[in-house]
Every structure is written in structure tokens, then in C-alpha cells.
Biopython code that builds the backbone (N, CA, C, O; Angstrom):
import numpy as np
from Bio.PDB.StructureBuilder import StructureBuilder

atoms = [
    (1, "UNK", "N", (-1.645, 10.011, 17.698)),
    (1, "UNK", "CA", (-0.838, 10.703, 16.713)),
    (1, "UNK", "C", (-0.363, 9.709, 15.659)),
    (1, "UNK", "O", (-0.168, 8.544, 16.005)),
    (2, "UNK", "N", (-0.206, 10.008, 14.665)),
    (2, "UNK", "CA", (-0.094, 9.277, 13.265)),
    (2, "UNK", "C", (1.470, 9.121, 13.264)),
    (2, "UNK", "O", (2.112, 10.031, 13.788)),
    (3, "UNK", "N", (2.079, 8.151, 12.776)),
    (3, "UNK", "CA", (3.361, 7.754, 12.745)),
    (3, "UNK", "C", (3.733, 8.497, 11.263)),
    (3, "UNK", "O", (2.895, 8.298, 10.384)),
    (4, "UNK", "N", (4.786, 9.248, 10.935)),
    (4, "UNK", "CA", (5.446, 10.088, 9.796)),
    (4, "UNK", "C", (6.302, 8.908, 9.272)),
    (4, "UNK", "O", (6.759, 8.038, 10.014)),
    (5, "UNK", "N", (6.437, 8.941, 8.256)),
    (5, "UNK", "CA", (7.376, 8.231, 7.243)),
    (5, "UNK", "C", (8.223, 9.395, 6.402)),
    (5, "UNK", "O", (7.552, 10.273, 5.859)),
    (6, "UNK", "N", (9.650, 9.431, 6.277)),
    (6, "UNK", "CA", (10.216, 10.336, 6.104)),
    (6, "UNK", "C", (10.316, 9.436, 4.555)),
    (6, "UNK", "O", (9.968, 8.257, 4.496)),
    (7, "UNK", "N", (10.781, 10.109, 3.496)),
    (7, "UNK", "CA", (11.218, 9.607, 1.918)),
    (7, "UNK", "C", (12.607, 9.803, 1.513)),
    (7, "UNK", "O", (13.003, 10.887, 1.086)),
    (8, "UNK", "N", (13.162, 9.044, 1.605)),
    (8, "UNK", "CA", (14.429, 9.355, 0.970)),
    (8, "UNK", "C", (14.144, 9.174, -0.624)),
    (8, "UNK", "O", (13.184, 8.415, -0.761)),
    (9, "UNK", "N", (14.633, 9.598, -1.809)),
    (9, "UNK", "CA", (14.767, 9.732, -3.054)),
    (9, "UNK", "C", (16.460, 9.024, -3.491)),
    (9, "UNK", "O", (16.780, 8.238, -4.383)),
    (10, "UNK", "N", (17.135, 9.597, -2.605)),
    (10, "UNK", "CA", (18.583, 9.464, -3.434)),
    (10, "UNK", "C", (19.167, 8.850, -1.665)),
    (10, "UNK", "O", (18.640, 8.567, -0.589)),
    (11, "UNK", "N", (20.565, 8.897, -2.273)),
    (11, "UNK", "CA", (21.223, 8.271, -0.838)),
    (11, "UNK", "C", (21.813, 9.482, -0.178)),
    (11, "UNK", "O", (21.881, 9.488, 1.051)),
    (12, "UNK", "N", (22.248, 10.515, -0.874)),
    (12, "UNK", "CA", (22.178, 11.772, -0.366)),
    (12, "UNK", "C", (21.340, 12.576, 1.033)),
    (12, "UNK", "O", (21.688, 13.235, 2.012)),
    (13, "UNK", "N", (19.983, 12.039, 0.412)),
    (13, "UNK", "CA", (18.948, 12.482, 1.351)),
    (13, "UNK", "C", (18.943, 11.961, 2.391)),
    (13, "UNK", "O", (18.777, 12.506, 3.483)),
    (14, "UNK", "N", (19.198, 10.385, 2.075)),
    (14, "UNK", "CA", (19.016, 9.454, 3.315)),
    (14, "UNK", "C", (20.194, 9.919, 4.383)),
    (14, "UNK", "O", (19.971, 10.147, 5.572)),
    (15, "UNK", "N", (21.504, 10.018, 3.735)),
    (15, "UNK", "CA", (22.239, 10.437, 4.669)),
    (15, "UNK", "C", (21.933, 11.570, 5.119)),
    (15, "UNK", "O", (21.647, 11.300, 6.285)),
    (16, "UNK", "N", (21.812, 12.523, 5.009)),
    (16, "UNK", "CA", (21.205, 13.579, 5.411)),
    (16, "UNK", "C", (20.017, 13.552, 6.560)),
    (16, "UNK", "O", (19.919, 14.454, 7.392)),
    (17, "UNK", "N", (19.378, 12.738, 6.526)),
    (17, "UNK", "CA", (18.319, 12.372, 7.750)),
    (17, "UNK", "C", (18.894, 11.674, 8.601)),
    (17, "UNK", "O", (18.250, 11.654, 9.649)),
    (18, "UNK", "N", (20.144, 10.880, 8.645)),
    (18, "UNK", "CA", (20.699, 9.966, 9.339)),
    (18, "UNK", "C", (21.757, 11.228, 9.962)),
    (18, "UNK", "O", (21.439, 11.469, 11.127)),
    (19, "UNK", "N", (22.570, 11.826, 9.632)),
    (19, "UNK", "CA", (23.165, 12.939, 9.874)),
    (19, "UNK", "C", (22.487, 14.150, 10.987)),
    (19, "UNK", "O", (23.148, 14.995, 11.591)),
    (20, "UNK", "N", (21.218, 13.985, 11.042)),
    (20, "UNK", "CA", (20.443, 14.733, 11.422)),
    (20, "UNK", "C", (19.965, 14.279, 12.579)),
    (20, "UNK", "O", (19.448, 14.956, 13.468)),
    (21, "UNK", "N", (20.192, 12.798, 12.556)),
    (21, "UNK", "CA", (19.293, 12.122, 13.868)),
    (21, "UNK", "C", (18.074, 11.952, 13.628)),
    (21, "UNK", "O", (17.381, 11.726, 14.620)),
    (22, "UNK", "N", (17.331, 11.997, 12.179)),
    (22, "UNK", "CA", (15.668, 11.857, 12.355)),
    (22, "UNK", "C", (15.584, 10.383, 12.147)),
    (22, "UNK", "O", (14.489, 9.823, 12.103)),
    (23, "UNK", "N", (16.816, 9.680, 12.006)),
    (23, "UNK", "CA", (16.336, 7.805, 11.428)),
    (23, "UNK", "C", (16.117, 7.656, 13.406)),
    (23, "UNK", "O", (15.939, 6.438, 13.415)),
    (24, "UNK", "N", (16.057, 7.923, 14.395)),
    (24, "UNK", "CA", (15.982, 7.886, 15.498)),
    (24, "UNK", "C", (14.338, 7.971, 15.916)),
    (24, "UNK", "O", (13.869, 7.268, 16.811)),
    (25, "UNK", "N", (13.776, 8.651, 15.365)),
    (25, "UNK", "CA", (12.421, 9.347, 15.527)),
    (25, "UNK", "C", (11.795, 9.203, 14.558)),
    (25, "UNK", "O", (10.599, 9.256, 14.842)),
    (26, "UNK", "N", (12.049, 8.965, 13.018)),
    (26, "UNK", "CA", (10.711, 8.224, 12.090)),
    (26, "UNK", "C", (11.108, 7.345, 11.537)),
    (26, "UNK", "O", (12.261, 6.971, 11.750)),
    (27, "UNK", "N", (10.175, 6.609, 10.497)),
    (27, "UNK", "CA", (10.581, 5.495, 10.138)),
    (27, "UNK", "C", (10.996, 6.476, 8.838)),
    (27, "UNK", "O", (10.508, 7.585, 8.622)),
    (28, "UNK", "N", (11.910, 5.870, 8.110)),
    (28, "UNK", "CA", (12.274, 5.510, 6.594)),
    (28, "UNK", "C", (11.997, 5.335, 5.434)),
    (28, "UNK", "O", (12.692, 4.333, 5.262)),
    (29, "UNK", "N", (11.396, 5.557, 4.207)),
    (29, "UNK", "CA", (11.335, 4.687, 3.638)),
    (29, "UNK", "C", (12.184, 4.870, 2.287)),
    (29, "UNK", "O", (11.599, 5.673, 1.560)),
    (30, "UNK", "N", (13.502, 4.338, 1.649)),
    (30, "UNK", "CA", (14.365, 5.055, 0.070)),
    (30, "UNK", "C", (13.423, 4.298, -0.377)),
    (30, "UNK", "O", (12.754, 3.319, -0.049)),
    (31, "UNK", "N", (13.665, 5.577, -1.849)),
    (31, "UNK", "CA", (13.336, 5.030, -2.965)),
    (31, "UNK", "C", (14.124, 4.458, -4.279)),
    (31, "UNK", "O", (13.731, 4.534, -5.443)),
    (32, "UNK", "N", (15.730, 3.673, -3.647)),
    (32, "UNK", "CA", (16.280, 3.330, -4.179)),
    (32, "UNK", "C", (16.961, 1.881, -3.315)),
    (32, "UNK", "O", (17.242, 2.034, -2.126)),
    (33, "UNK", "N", (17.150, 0.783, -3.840)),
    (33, "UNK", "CA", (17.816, -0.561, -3.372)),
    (33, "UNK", "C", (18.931, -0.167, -2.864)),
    (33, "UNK", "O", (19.696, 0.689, -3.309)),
    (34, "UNK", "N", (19.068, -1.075, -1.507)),
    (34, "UNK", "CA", (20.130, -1.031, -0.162)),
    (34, "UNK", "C", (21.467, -1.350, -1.207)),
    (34, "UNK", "O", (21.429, -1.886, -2.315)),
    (35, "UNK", "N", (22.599, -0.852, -0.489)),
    (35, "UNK", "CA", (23.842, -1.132, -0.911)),
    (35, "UNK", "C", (24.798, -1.579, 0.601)),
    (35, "UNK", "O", (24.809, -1.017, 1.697)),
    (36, "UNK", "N", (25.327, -2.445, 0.260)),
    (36, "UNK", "CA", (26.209, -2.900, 1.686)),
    (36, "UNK", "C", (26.781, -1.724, 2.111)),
    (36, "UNK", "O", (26.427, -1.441, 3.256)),
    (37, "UNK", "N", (27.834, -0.625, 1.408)),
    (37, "UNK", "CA", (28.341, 0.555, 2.208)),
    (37, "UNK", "C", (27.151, 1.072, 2.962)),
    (37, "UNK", "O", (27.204, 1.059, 4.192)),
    (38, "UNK", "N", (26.261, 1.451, 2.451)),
    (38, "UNK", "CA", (25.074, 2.401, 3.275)),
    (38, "UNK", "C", (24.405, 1.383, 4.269)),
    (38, "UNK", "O", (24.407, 1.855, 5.406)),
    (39, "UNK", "N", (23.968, 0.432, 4.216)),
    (39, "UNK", "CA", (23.913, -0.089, 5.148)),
    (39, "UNK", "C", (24.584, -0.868, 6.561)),
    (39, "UNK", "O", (24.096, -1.406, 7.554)),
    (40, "UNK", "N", (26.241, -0.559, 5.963)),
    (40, "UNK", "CA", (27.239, -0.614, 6.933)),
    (40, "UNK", "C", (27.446, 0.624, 7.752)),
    (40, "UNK", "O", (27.818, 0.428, 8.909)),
    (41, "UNK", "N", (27.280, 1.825, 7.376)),
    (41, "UNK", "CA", (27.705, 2.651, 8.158)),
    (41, "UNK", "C", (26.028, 3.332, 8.951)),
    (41, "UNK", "O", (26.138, 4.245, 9.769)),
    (42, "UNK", "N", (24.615, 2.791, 8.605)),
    (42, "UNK", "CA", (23.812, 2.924, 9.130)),
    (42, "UNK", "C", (23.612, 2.234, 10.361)),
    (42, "UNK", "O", (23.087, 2.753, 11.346)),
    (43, "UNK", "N", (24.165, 0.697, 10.284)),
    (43, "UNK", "CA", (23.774, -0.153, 11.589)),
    (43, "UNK", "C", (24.752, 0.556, 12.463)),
    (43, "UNK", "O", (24.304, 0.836, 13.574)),
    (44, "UNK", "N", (25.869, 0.879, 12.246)),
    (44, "UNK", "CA", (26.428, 1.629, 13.569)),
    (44, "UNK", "C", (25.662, 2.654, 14.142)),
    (44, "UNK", "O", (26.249, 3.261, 15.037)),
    (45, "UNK", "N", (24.354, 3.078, 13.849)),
    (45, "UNK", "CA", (23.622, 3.929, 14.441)),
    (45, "UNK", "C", (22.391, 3.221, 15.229)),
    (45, "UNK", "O", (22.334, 2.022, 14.954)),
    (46, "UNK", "N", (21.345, 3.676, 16.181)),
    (46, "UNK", "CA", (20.361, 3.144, 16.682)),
    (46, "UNK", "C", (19.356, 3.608, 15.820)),
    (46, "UNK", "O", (19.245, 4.828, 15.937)),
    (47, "UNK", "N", (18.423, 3.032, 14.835)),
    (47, "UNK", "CA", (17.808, 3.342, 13.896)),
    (47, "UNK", "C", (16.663, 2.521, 14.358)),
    (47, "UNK", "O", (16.617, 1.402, 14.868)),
    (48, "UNK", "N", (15.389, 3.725, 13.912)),
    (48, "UNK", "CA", (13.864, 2.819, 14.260)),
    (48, "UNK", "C", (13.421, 2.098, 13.049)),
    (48, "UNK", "O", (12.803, 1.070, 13.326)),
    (49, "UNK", "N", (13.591, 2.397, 11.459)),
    (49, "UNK", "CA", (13.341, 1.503, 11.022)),
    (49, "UNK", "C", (13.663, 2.162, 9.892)),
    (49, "UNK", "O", (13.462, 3.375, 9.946)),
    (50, "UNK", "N", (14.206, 1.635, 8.643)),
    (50, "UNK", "CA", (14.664, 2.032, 7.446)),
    (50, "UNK", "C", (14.636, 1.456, 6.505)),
    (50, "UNK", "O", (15.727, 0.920, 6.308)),
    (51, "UNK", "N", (13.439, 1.118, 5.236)),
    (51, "UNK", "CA", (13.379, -0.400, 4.435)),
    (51, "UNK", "C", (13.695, 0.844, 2.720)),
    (51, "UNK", "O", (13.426, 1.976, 2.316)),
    (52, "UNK", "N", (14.314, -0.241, 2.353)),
    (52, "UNK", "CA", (14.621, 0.087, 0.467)),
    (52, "UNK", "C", (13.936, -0.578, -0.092)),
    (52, "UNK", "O", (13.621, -1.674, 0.371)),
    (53, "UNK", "N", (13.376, -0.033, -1.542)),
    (53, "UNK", "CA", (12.687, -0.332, -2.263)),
    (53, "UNK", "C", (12.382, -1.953, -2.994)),
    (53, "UNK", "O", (11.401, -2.353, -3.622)),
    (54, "UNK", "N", (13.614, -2.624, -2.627)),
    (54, "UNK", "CA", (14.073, -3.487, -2.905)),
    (54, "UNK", "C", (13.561, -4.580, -1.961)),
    (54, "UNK", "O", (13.629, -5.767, -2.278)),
    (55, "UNK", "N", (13.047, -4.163, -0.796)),
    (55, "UNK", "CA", (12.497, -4.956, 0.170)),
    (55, "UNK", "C", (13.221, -4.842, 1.556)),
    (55, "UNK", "O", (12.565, -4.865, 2.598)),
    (56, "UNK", "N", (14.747, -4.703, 1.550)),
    (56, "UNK", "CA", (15.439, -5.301, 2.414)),
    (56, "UNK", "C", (15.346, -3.765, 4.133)),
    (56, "UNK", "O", (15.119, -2.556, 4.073)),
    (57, "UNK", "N", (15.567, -4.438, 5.040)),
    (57, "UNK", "CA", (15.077, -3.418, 6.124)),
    (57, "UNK", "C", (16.232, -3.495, 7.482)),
    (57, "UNK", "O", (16.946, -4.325, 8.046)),
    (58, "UNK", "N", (15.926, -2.254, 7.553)),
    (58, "UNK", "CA", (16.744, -2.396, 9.237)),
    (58, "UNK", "C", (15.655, -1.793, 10.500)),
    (58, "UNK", "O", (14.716, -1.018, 10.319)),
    (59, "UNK", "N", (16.036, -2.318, 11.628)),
    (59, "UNK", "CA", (14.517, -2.120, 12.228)),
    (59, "UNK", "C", (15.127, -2.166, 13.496)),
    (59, "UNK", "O", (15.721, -3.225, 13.698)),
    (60, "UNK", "N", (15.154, -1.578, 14.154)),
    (60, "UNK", "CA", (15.576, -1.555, 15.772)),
    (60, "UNK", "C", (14.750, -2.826, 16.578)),
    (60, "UNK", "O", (13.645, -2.857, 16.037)),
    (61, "UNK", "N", (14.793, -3.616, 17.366)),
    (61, "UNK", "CA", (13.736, -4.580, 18.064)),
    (61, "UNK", "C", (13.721, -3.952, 19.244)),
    (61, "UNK", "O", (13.004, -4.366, 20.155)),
]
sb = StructureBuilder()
sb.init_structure("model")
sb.init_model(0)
sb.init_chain("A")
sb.init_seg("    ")
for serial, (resi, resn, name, xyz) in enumerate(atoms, 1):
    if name == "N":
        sb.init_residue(resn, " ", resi, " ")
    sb.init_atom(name, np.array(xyz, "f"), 0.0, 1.0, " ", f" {name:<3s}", serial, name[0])
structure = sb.get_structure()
């Protein structure tokens, strides 16, 4: 089975998938650069992998 990549567009969306529990079950990918708030209140979650356009990533090991 093929691994899904979900798209975030805005940070809206992203929260919205994180809200949802799907950052648990696909990978990630915004289409907008990480900001410390959003990526502060994401690591408090168990996330499989979530990278911004910008390069920067969070990735469960």
C-alpha cells in the first residue's frame, strides 16, 4: 500500500488535521514556512512526520 501525504495550504488546515488525529497516520506536507507557535503546540502531540516548505521537519523516530 502506498504511503498518503496529506497537504496542508494554510495553517488552518494543518490544524485541522492535527485536531483530527490524521498527523498520527500520514505524513504532512504545508505549503507554508514553520513558525515556533505551530510548531510548539504540535510537538506536544505524537506526530509521524510533518515538514514546511521551508525545509524544517518534525518526525517521530
Amino acid at each position: 500500500m502506498e504511503d498518503k501525504i496529506l497537504i496542508a495550504d494554510t495553517k488552518d488546515i494543518l490544524e485541522a488535521f492535527v485536531d483530527n488525529g490524521l498527523h498520527r497516520e500520514f505524513e504532512i506536507y504545508c505549503q507554508f514556512p514553520h513558525s515556533s507557535k505551530v510548531v510548539n503546540d504540535i510537538r506536544l502531540r505524537d506526530v509521524r512526520s510533518i515538514e514546511f516548505n521551508d525545509g524544517f521537519r518534525l518526525q517521530n523516530k
